[in-house]
C-alpha positions in Angstrom: 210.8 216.4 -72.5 208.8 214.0 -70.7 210.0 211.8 -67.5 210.1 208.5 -69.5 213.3 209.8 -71.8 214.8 211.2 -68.9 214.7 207.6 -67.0 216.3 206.5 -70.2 218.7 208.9 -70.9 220.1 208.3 -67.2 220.4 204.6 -68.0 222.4 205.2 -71.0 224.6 207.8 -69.3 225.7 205.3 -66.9 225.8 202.4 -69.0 228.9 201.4 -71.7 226.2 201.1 -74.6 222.7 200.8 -75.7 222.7 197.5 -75.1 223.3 197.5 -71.8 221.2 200.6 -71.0 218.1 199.1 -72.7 218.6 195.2 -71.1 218.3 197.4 -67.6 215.1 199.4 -68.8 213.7 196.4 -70.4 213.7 198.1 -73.6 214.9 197.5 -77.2 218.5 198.9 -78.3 216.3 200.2 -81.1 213.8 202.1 -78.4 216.3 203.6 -76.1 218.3 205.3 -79.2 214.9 206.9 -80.4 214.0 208.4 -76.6 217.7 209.3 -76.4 217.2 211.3 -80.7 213.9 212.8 -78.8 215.3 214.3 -75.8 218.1 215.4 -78.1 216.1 216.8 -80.5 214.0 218.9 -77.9 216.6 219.7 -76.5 218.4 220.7 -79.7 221.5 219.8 -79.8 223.6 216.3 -78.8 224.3 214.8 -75.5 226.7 211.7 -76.2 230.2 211.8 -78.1 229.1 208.4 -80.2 231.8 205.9 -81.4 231.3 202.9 -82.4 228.6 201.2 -79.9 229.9 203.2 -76.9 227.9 206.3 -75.8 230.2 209.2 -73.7 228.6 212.0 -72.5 229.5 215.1 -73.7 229.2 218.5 -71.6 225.5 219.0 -72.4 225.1 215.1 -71.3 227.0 216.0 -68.0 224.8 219.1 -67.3 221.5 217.9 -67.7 222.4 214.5 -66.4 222.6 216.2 -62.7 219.1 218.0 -63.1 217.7 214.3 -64.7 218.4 212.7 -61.2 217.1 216.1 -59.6 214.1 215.8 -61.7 213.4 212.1 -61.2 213.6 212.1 -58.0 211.4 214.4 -57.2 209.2 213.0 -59.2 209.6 209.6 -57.4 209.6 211.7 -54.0 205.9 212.9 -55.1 204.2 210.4 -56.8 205.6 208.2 -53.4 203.8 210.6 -50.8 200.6 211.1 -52.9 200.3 207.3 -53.1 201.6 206.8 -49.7 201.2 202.8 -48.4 200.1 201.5 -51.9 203.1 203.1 -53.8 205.0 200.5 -55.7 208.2 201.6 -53.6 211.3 200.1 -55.5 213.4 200.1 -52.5 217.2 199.8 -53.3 219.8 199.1 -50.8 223.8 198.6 -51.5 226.6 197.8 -49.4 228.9 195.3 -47.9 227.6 191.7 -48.2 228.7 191.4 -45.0 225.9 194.0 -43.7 223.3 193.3 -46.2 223.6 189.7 -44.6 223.6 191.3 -41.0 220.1 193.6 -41.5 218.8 192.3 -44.3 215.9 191.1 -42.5 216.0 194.8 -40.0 214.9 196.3 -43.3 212.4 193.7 -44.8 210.8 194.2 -41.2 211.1 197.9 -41.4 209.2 197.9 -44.6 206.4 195.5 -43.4 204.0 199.0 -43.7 204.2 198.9 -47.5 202.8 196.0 -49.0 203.6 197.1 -52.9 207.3 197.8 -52.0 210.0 195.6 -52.9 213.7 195.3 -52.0 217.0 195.3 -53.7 219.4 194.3 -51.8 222.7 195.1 -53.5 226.3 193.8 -52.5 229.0 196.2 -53.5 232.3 197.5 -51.4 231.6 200.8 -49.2 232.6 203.4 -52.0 231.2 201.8 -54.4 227.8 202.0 -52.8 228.2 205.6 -51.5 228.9 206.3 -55.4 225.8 204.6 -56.4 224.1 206.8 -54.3 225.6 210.1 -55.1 224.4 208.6 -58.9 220.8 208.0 -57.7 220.8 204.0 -58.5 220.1 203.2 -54.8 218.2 204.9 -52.0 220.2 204.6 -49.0 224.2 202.8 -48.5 225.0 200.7 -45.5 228.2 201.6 -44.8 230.7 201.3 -41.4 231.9 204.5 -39.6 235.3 204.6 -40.8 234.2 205.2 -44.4 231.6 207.9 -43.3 234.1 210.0 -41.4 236.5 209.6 -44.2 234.0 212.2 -45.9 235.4 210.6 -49.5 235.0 212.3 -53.1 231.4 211.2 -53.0 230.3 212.6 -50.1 227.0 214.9 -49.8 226.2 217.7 -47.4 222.3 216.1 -48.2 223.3 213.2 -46.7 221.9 212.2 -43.2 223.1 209.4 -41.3 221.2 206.9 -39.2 223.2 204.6 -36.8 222.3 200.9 -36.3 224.4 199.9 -34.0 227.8 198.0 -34.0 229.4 194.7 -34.9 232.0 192.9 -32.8 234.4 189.9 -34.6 235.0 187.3 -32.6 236.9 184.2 -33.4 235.0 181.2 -34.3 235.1 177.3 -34.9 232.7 174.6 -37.1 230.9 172.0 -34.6 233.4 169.7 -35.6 236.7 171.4 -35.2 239.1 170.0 -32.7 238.9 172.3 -30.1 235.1 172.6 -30.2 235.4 168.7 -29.9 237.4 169.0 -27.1 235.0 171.5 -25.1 238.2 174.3 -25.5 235.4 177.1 -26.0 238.1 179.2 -23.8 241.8 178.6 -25.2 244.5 180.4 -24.7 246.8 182.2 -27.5 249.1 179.6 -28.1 246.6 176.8 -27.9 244.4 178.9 -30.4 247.5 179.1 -32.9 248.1 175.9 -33.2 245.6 175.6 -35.6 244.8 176.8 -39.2 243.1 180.2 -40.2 240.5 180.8 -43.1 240.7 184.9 -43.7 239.6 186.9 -47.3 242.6 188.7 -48.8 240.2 191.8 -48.6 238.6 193.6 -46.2 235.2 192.6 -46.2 233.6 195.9 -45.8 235.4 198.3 -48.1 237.1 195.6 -50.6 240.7 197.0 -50.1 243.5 194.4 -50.4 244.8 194.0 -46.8 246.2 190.1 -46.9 246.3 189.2 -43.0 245.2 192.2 -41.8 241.5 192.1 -44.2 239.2 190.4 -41.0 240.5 192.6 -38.4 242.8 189.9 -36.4 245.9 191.6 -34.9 248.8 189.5 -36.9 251.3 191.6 -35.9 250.7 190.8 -32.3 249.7 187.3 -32.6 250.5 185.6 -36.1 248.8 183.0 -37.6 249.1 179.9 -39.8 246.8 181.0 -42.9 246.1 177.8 -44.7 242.9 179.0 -46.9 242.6 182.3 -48.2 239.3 183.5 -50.0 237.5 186.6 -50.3 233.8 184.7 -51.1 232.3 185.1 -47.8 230.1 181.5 -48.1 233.4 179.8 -49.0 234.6 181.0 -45.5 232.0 180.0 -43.6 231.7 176.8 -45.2 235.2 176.2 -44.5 234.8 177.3 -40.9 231.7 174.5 -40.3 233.3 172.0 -41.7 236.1 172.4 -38.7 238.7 173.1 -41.4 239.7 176.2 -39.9 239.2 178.7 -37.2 238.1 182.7 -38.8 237.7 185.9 -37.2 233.9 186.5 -38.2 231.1 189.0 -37.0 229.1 188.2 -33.9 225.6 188.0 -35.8 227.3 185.0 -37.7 227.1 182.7 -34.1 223.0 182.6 -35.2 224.1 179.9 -37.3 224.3 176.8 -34.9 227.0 175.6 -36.9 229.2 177.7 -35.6 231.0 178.6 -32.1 232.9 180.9 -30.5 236.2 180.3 -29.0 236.8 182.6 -26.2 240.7 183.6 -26.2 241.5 184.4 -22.4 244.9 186.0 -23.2 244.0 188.0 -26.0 244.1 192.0 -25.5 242.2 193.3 -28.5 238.7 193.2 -30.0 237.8 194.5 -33.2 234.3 196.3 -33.5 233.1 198.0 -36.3 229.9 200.6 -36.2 227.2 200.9 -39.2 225.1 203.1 -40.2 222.4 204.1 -43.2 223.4 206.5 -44.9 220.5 208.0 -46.8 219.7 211.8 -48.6 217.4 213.7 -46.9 216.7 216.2 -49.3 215.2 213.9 -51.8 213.6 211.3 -49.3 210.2 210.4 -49.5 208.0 209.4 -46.8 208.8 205.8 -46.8 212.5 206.2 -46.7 212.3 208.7 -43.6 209.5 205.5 -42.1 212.8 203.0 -43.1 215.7 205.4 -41.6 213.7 205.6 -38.6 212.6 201.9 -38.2 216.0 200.8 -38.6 217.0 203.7 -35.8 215.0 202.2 -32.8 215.9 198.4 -34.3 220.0 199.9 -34.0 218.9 201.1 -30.7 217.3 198.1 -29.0 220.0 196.2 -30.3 223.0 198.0 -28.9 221.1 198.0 -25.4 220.6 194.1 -25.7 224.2 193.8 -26.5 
């Protein structure tokens, strides 16, 4: 049983068919079915429930599925420390695009001390990601509070988690949108109501459908006039900078000098969300403990210059 069919065999486990498994290993359908007969054959007896072109894992599968990721990433974890700043890291990160867009450039920065390493930024909904890390196909979720107190079905007592800080929303305005025009950075609630809302029908961190209530605006206290509803995040910006529309966005989106903020003097609520890596510590190798605490002093200095 070498490491090589073991990568495989976790490919195909969490793939719908060969196919798939062997496009992601850049492999032949033909050459992931014969490491898949070899570990079976060593093993002596079958791992999948085969029909058709779909592969299920049967019990065996199940079992040594769990030691696989064990296995691998221990391996990973070693050859990693051994090789130390000229390892060929594969870093992969999943979460919100929301986040990824916040610190994607926190982590780039954070993993300036390995030259060989590259990053994988990948968007996907908050349990989504935190299942694709209990799976082992990423290396550390970015992921808000609420989620990581809700201790969920895939949560780990390996687990560490590494705060970076918070996100406030704040409502903003394109260049060109009438009250921006008129120099109303600071507009009262009825004056700010007047106008049209952009908002996703989702929540933009953990995907669940939440119509008015997805950006964090308080409709029920102050209702708005939604005119354009989309849950692609550069649709909603571009709407926003075109003036089309005021939306209820994340303070690290006012980098973009397109955009403003419009101060509401009468408004008694503010919506801030706090984020975190969340990371397992038991399998970690040096360079994800270097990241985790990179991105620990960047959360820092940025919640004291906030």
């Amino acid at each position: 049983m070498n490491l090589s069919d073991l990568r495989i065999f976790v490919s195909a486990a969490r793939r719908p068919s060969l196919g798939a498994a062997a496009q992601e290993m850049h492999l032949t359908p033909s050459a992931v079915s014969k490491a898949l007969k070899r570990l079976e054959d060593v093993l002596g007896k079958p791992l999948f429930d085969r029909s058709a072109k779909q592969l299920v894992l049967n019990d065996s599968g199940q079992l040594l599925l769990s030691r696989a990721q064990t296995l691998l990433a221990l391996a990973d974890q070693a050859k990693a420390d051994l090789m130390g700043e000229q390892a060929a890291i594969d870093s992969r990160i999943g979460g919100p695009a929301i986040l990824l867009w916040r610190h994607g450039e926190m982590l780039s920065q954070a993993l300036h001390a390995y030259p060989e390493a590259s990053l994988r930024m990948q968007a996907m909904f908050e349990d989504e990601a935190l299942a694709a890390l209990a799976r082992g196909d990423i290396n550390a979720a970015i992921v808000t509070s609420d989620v990581i107190e809700g201790r969920g079905e895939h949560w780990s007592d390996e687990w560490e988690v590494t705060p970076l800080g918070s996100i406030t929303l704040h409502l903003m305005a394109g260049k060109q949108h009438p009250l921006v025009k008129a120099r109303k950075l600071k507009a009262t609630n009825a004056e700010v109501l007047k106008h049209d809302f952009a908002c996703p029908s989702r929540s933009l961190f953990c995907g669940v459908q939440r119509g008015a209530h997805s950006d964090g605006w308080r409709d029920d206290q102050l209702p708005r006039k939604i005119r354009y509803w989309t849950d692609d995040l550069q649709l909603l910006l571009t709407l926003v900078k075109a003036g089309q529309a005021l939306a209820y966005l994340p303070d690290f989106a006012l980098a973009d000098g397109e955009l403003r903020r419009i101060q509401v003097t009468d408004c008694a609520f503010e919506c801030v969300e706090h984020v975190a890596l969340v990371w397992n510590r038991v399998q970690a190798s040096a360079w994800q403990r270097d990241l985790a605490a990179a991105l620990a002093k960047t959360g820092v200095s940025s919640a004291i210059g906030t």
